[in-house]
PDB file as gemmi writes it, atoms N, CA and C in Angstrom:
CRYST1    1.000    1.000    1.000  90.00  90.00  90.00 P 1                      
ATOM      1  N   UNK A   1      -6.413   3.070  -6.830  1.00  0.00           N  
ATOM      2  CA  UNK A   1      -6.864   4.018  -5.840  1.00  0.00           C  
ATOM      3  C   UNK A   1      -5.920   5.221  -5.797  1.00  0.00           C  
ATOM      4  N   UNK A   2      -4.511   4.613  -5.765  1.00  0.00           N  
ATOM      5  CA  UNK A   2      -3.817   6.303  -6.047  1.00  0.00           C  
ATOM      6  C   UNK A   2      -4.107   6.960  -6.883  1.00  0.00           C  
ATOM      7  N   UNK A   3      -3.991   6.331  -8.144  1.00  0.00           N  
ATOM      8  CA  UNK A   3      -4.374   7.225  -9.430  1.00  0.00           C  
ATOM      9  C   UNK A   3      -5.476   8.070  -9.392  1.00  0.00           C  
ATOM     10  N   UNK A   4      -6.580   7.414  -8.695  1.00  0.00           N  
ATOM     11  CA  UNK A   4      -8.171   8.436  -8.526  1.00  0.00           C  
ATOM     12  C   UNK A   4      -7.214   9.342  -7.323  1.00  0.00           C  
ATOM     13  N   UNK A   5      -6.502   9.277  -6.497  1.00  0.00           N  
ATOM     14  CA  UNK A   5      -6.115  10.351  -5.888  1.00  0.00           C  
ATOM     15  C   UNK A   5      -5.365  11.474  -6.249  1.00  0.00           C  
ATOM     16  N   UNK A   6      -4.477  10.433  -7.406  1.00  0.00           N  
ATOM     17  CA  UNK A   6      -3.586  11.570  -8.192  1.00  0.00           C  
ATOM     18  C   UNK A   6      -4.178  12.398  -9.052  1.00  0.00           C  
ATOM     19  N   UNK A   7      -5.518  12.095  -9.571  1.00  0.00           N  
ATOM     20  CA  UNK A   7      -6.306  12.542 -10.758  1.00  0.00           C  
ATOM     21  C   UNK A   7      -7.386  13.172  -9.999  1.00  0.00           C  
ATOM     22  N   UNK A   8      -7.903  13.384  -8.961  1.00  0.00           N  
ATOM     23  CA  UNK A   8      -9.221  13.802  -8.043  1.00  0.00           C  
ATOM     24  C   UNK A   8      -9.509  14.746  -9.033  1.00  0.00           C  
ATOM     25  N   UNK A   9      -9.269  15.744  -9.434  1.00  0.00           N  
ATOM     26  CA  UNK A   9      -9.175  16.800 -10.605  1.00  0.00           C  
ATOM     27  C   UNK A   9     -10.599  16.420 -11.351  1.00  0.00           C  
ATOM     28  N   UNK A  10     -10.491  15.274 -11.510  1.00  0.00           N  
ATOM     29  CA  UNK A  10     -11.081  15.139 -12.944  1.00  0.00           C  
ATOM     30  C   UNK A  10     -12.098  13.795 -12.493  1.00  0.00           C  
ATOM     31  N   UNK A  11     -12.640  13.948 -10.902  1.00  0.00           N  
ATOM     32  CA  UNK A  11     -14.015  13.697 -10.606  1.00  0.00           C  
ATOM     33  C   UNK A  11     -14.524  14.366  -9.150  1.00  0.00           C  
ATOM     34  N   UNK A  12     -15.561  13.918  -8.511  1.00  0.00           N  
ATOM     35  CA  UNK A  12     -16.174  14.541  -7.558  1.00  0.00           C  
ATOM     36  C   UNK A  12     -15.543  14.346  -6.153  1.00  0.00           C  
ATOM     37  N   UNK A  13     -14.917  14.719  -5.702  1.00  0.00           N  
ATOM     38  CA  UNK A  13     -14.298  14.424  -4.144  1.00  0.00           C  
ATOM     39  C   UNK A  13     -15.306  13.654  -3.678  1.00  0.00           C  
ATOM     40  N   UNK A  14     -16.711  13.261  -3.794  1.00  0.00           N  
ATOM     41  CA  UNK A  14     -17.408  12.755  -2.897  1.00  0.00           C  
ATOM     42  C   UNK A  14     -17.181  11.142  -3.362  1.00  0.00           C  
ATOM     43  N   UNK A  15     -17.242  11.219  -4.517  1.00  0.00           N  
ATOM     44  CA  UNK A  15     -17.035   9.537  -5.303  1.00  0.00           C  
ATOM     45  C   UNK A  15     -15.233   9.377  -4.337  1.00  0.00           C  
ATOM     46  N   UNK A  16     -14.653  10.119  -5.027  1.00  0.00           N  
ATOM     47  CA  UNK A  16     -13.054   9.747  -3.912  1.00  0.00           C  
ATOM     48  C   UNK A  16     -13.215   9.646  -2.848  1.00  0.00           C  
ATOM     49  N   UNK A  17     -13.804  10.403  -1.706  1.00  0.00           N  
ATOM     50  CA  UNK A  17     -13.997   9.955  -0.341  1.00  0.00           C  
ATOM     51  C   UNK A  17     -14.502   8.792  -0.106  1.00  0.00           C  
ATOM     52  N   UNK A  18     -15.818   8.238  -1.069  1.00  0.00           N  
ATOM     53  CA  UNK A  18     -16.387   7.296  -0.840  1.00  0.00           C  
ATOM     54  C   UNK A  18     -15.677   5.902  -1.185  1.00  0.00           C  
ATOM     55  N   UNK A  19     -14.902   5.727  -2.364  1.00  0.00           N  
ATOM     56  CA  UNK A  19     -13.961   5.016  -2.739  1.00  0.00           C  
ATOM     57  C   UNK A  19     -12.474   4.813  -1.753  1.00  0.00           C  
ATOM     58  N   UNK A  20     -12.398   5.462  -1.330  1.00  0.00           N  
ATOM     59  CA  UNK A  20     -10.850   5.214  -0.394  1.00  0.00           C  
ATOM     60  C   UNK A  20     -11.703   5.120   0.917  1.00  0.00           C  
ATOM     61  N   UNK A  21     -13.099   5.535   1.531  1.00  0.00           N  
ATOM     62  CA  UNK A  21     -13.359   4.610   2.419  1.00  0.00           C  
ATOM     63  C   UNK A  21     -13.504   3.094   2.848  1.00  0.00           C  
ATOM     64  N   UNK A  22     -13.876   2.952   1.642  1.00  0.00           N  
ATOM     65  CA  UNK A  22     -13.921   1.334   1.434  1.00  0.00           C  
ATOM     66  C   UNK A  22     -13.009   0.951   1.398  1.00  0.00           C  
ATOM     67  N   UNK A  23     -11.698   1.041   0.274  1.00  0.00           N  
ATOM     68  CA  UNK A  23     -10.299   0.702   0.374  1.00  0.00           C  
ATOM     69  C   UNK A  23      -9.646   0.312   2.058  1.00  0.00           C  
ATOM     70  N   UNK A  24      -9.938   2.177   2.617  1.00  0.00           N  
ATOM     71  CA  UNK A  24      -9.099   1.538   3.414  1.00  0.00           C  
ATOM     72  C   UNK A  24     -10.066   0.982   4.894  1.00  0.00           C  
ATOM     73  N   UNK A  25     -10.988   0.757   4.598  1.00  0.00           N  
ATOM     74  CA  UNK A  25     -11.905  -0.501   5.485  1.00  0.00           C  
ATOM     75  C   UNK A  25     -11.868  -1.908   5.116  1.00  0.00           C  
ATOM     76  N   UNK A  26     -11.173  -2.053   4.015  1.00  0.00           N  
ATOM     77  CA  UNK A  26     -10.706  -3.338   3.485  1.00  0.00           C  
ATOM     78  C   UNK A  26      -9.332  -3.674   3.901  1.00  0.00           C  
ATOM     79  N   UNK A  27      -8.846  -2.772   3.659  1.00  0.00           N  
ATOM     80  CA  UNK A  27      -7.340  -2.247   4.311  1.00  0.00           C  
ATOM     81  C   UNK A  27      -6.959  -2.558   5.287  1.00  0.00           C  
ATOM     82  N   UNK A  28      -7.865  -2.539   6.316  1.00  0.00           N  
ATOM     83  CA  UNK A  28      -8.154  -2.680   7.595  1.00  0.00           C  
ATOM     84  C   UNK A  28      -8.103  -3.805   8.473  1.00  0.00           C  
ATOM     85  N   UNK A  29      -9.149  -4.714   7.351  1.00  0.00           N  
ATOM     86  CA  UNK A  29      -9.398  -6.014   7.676  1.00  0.00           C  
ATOM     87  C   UNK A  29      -8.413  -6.749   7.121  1.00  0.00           C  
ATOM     88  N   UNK A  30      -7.664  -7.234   6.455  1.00  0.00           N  
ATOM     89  CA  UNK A  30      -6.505  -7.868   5.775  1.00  0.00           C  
ATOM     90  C   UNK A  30      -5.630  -7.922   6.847  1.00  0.00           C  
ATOM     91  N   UNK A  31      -4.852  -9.103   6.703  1.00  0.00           N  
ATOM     92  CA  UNK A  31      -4.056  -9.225   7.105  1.00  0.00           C  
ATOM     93  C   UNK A  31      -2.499  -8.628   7.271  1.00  0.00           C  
ATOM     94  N   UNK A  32      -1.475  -9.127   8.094  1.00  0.00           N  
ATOM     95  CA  UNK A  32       0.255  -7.680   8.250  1.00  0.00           C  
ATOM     96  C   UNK A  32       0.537  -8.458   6.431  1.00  0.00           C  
ATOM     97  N   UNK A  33       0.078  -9.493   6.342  1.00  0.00           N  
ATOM     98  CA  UNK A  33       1.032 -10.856   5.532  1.00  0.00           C  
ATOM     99  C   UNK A  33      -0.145 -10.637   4.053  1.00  0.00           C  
ATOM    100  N   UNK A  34      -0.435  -9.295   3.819  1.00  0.00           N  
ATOM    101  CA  UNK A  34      -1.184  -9.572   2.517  1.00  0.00           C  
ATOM    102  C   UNK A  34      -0.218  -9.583   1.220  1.00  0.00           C  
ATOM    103  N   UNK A  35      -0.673 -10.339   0.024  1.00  0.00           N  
ATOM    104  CA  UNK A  35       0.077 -10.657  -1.071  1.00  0.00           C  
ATOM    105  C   UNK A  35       1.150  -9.428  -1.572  1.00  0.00           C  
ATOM    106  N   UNK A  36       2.152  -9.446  -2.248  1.00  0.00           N  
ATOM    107  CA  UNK A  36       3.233  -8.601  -2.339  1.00  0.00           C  
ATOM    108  C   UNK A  36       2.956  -7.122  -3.541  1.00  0.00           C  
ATOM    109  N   UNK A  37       2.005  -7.870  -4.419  1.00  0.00           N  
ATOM    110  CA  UNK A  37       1.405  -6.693  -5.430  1.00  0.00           C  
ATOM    111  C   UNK A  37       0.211  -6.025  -4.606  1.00  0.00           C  
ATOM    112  N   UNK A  38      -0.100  -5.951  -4.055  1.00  0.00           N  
ATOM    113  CA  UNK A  38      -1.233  -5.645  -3.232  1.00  0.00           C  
ATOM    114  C   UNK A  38      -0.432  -4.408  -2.036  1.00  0.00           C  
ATOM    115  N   UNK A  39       0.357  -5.313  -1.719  1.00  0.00           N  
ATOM    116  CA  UNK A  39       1.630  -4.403  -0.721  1.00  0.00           C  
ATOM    117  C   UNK A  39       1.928  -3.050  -1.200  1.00  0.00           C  
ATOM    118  N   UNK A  40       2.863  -3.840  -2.852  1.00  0.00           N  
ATOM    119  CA  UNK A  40       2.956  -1.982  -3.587  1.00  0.00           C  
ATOM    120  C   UNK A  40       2.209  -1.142  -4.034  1.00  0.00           C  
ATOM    121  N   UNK A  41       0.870  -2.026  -4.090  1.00  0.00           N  
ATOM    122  CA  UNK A  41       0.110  -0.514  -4.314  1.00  0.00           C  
ATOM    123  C   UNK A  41      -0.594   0.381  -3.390  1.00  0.00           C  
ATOM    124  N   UNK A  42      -0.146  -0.058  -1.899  1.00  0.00           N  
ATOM    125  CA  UNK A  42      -0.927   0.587  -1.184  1.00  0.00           C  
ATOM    126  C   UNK A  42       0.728   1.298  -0.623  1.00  0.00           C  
ATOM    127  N   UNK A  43       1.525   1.089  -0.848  1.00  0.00           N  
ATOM    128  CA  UNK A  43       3.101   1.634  -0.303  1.00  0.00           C  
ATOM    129  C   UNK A  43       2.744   3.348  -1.471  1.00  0.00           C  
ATOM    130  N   UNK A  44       2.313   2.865  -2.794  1.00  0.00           N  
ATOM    131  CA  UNK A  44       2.048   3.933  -3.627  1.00  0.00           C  
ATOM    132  C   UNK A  44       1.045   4.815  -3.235  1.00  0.00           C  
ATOM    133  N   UNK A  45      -0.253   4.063  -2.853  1.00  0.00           N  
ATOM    134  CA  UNK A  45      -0.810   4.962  -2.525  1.00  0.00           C  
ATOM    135  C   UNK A  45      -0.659   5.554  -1.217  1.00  0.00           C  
ATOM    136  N   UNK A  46       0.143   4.835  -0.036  1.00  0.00           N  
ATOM    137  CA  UNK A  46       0.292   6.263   0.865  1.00  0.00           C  
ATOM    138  C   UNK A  46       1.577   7.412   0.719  1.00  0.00           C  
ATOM    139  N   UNK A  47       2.252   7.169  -0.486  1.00  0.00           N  
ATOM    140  CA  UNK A  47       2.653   8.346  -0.808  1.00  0.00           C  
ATOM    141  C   UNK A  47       1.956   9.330  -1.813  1.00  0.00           C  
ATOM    142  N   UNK A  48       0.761   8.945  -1.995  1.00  0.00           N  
ATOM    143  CA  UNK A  48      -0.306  10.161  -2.817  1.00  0.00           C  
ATOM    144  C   UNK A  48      -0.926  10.979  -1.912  1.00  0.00           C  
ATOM    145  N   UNK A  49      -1.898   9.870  -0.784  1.00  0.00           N  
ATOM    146  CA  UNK A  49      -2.748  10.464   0.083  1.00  0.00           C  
ATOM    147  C   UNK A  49      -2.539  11.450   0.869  1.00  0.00           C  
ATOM    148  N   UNK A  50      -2.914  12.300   1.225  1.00  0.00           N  
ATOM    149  CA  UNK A  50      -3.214  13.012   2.562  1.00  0.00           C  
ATOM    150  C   UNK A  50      -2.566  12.960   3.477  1.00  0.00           C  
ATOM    151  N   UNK A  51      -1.783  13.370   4.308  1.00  0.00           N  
ATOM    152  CA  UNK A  51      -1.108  12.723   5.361  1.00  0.00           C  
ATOM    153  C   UNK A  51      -1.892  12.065   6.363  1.00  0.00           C  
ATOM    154  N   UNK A  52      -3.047  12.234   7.130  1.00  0.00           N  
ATOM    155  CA  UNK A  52      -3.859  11.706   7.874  1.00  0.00           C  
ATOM    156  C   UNK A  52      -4.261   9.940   7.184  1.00  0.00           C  
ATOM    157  N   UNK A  53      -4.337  10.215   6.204  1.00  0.00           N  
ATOM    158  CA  UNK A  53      -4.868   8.436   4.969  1.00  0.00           C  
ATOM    159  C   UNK A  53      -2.985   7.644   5.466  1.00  0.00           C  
ATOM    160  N   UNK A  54      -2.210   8.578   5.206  1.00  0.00           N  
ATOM    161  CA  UNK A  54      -1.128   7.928   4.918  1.00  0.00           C  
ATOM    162  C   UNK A  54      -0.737   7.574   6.455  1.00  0.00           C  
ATOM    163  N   UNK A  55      -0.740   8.495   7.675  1.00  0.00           N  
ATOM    164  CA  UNK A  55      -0.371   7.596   8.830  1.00  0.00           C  
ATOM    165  C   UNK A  55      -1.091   6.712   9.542  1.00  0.00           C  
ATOM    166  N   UNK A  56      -2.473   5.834   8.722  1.00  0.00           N  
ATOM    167  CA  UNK A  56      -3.139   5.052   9.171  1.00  0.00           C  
ATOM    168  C   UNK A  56      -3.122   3.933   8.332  1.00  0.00           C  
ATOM    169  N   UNK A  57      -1.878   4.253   6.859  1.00  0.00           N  
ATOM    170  CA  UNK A  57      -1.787   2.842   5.924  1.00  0.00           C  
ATOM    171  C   UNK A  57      -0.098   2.325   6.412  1.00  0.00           C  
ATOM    172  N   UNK A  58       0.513   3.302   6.766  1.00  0.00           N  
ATOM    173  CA  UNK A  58       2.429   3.185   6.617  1.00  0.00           C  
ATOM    174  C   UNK A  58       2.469   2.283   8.009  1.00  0.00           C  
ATOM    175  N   UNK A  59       1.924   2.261   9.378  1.00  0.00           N  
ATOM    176  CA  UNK A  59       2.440   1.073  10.352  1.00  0.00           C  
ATOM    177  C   UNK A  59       2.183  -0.225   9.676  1.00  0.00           C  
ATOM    178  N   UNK A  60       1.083  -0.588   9.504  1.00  0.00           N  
ATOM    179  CA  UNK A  60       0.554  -1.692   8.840  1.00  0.00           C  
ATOM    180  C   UNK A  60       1.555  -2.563   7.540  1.00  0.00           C  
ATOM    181  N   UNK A  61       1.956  -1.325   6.970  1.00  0.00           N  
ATOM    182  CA  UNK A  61       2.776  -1.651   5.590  1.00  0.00           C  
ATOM    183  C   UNK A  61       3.812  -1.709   6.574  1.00  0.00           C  
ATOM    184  N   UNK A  62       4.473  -1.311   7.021  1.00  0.00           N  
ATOM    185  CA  UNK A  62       5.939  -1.725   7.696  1.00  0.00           C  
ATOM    186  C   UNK A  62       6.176  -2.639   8.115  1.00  0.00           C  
ATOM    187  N   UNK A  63       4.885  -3.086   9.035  1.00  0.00           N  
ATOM    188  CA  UNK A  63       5.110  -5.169   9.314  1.00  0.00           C  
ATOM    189  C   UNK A  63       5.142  -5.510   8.464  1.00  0.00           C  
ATOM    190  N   UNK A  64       3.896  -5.093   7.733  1.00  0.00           N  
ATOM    191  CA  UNK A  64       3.803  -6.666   6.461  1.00  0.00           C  
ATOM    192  C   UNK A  64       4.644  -6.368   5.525  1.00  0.00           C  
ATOM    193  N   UNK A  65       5.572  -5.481   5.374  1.00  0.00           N  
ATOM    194  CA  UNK A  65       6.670  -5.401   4.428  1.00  0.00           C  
ATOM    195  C   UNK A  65       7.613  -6.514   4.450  1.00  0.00           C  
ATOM    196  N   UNK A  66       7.888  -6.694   5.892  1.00  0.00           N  
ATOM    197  CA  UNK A  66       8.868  -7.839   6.929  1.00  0.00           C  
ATOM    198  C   UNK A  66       8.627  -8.784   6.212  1.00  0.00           C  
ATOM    199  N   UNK A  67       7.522  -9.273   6.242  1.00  0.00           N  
ATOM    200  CA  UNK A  67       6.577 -10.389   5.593  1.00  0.00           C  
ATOM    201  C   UNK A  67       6.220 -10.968   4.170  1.00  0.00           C  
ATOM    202  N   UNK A  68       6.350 -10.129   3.625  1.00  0.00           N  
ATOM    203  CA  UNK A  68       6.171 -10.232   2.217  1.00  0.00           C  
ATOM    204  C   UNK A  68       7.366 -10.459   1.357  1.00  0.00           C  
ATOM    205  N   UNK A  69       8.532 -10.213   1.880  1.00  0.00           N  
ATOM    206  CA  UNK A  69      10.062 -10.179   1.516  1.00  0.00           C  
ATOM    207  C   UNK A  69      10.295 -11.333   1.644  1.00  0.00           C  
ATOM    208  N   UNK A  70      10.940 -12.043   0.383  1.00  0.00           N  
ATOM    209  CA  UNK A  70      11.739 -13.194   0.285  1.00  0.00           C  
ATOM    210  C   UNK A  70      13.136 -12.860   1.014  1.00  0.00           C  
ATOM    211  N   UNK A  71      13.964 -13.663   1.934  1.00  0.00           N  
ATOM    212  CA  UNK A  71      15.048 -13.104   2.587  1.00  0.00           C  
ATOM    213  C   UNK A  71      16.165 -14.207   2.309  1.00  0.00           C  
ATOM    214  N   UNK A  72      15.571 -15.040   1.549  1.00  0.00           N  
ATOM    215  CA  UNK A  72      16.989 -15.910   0.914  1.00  0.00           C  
ATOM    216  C   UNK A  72      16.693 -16.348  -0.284  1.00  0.00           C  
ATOM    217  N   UNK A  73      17.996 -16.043  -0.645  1.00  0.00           N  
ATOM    218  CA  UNK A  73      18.234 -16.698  -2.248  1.00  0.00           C  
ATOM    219  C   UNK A  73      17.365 -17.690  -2.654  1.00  0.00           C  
ATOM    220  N   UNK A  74      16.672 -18.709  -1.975  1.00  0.00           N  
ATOM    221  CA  UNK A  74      15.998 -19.757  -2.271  1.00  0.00           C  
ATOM    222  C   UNK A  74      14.581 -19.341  -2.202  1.00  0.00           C  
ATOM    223  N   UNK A  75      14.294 -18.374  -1.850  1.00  0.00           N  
ATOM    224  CA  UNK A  75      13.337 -18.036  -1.296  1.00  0.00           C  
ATOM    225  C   UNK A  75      13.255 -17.079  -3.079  1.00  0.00           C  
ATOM    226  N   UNK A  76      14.029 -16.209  -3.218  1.00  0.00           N  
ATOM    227  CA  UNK A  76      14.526 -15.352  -4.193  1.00  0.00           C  
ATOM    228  C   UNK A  76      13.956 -16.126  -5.780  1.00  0.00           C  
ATOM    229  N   UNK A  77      14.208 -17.425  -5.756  1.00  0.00           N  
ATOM    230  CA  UNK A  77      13.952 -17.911  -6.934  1.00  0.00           C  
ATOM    231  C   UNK A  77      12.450 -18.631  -7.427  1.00  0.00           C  
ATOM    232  N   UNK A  78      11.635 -18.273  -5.895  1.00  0.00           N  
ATOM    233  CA  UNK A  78      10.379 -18.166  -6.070  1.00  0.00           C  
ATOM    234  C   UNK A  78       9.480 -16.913  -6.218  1.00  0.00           C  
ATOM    235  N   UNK A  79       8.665 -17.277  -6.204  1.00  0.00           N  
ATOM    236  CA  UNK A  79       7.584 -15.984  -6.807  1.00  0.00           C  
ATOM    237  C   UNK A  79       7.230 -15.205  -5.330  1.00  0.00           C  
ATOM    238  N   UNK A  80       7.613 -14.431  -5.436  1.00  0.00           N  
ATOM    239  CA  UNK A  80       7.900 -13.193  -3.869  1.00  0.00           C  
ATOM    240  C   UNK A  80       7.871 -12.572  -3.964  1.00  0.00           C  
ATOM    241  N   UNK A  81       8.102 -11.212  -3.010  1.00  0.00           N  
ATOM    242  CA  UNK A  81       8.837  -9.984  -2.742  1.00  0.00           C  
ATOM    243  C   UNK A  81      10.286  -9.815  -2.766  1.00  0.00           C  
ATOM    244  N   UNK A  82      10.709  -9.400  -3.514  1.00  0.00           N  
ATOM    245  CA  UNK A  82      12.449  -9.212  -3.361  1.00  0.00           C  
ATOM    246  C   UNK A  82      12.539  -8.011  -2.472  1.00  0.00           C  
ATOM    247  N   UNK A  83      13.118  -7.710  -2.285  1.00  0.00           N  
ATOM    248  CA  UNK A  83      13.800  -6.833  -1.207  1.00  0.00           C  
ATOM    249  C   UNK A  83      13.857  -5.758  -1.939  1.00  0.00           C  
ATOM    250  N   UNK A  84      14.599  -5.195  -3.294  1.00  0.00           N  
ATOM    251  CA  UNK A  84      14.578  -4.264  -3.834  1.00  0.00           C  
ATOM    252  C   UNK A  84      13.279  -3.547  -4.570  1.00  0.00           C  
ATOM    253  N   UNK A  85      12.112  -4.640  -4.340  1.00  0.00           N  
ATOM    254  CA  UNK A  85      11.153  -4.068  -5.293  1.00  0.00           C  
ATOM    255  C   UNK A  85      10.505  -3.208  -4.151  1.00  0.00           C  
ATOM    256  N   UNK A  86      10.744  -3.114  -2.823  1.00  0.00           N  
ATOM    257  CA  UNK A  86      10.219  -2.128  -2.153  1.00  0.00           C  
ATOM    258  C   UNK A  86      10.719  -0.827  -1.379  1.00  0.00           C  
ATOM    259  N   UNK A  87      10.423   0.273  -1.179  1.00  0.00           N  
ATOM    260  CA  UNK A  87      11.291   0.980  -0.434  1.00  0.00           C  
ATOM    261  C   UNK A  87      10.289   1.144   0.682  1.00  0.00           C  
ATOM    262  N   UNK A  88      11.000   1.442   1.665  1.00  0.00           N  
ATOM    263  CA  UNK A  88      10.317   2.009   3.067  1.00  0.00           C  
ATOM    264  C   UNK A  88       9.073   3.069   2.989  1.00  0.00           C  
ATOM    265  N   UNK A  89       8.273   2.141   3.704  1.00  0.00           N  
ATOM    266  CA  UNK A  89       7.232   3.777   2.881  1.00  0.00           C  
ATOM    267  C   UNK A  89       7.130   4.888   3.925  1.00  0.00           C  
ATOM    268  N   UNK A  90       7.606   5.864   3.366  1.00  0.00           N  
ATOM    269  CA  UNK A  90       7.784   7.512   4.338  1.00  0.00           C  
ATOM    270  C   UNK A  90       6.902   7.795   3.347  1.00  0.00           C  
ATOM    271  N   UNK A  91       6.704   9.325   4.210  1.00  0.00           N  
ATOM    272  CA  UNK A  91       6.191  10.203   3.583  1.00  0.00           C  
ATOM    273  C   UNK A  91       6.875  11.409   2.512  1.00  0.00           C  
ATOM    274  N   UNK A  92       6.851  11.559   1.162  1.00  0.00           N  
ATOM    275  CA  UNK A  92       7.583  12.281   0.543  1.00  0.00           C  
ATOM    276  C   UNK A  92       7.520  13.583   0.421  1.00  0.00           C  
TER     277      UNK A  92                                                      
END                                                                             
């Protein structure tokens, strides 16, 4: 979904509007605690979007960031979120 945002160029804004509506109505419904690859790509895509897209994906991502983070070593040597694979998502 970022990428069609990063690329809009090279289709119809109406297919993109219509596509990131759905996204983020899916977006929506999911849970703070959704899976950790799923996490970064929506941390990516609200640093593509719009600012209006992006301050209605970044609260959401900030809990479930909490959440998705392995926070001990034991935790670390399972299949997780490490701590470094994410940064805070601001706006850039």
């Amino acid at each position: 979904m970022g990428y069609l945002h990063l690329y809009s160029y090279s289709t119809s804004s109406a297919l993109v509007d219509e596509i990131t509506s759905g996204i983020l109505s899916t977006f929506d419904e999911i849970s703070d605690d959704f899976e950790f690859h799923a996490m970064m790509c929506f941390v990516r895509l609200s640093e593509i979007v719009d600012e209006l897209t992006a301050e209605r994906l970044i609260p959401k991502l900030k809990r479930g960031m909490h959440l998705v983070i392995g926070m001990s070593p034991e935790q670390w040597q399972l299949y997780c979120g490490k701590l470094l694979s994410f940064e805070e998502p601001v706006r850039r």
